[in-house]
C-alpha positions as CSV (number, residue, x, y, z in Angstrom):
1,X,20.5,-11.4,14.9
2,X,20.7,-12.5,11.3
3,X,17.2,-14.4,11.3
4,X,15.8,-10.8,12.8
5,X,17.1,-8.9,10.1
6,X,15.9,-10.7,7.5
7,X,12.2,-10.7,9.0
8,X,12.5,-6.9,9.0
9,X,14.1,-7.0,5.7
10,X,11.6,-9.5,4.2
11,X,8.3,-6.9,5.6
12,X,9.6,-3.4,3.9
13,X,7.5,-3.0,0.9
14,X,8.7,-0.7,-2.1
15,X,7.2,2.7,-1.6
16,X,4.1,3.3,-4.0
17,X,4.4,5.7,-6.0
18,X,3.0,9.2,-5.0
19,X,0.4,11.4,-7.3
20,X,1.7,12.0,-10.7
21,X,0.6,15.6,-9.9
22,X,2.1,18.9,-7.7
23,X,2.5,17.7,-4.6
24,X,-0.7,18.7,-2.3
25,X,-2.6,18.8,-5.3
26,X,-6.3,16.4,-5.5
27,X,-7.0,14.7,-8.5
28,X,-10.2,15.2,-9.7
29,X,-12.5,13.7,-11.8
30,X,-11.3,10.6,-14.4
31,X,-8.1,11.4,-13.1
32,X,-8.5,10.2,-9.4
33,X,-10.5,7.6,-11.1
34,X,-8.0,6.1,-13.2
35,X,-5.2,6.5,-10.5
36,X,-7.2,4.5,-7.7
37,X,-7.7,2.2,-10.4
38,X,-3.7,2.2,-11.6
39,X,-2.3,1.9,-8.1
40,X,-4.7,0.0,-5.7
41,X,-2.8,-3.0,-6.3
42,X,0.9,-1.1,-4.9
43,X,-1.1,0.5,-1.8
44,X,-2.3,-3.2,-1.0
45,X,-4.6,-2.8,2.0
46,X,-3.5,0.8,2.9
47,X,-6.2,3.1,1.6
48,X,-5.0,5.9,3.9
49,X,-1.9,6.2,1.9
50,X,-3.8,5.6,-1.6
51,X,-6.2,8.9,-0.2
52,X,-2.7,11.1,0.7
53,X,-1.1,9.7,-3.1
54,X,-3.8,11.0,-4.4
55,X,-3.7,14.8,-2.8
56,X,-6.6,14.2,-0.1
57,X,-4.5,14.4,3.1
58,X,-1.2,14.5,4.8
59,X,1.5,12.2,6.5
60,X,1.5,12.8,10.2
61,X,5.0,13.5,11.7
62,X,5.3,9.9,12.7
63,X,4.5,8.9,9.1
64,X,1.4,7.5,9.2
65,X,-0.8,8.6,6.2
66,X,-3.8,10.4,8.0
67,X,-6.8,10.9,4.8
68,X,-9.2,13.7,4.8
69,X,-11.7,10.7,3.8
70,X,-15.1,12.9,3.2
71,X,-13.4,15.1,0.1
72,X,-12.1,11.9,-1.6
73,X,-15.1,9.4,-1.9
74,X,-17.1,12.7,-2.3
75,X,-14.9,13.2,-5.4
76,X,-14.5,9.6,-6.4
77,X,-18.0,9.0,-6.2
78,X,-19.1,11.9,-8.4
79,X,-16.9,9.9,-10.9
80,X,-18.8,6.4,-10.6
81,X,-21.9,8.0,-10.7
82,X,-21.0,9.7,-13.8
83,X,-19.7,6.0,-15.4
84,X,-22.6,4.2,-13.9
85,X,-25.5,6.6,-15.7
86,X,-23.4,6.0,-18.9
87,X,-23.3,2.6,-18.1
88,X,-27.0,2.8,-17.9
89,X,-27.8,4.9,-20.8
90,X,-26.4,2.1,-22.9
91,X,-28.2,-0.8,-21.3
92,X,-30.6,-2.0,-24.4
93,X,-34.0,-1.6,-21.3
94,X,-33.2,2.1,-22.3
95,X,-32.9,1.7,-26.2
């Protein structure tokens, strides 16, 4: 039983930590920018449970992190696009 244990022991992972704002609450804007950016290394391979950190969905009652996708990239792309024309804006084929 000992060799099981610590197999289950060895796969928990701290819990990331959750949006630094109310709870329920969507970042917007440079915020959710900046905390994808901050935290994607904690949340690994579970984007679902970046999405609900960041206010954009819910955990289900069996605790899987279910993300209302659409609103988040919608969000978080607004934000690239914003650093990517001011990206471009700079690029000396503009000056």
């Amino acid at each position: 039983m000992t060799g099981f244990e610590n197999r289950l022991i060895g796969k928990l992972k701290p819990k990331p930590k959750a949006n630094p704002s109310k709870k329920g609450k969507q970042l917007k804007g440079k915020a959710l920018a900046d905390y994808v950016f901050e935290h994607k290394e904690e949340f690994e391979e579970d984007g679902d449970a970046l999405c609900v950190a960041a206010g954009y969905g819910e955990y289900l009652q069996d605790g899987t992190p279910n993300c209302n996708l659409k609103p988040f990239v919608k969000e978080l792309s607004k934000v690239m696009d914003l650093e990517e024309k001011k990206v471009d804006e700079r690029s000396p084929q503009n000056q």
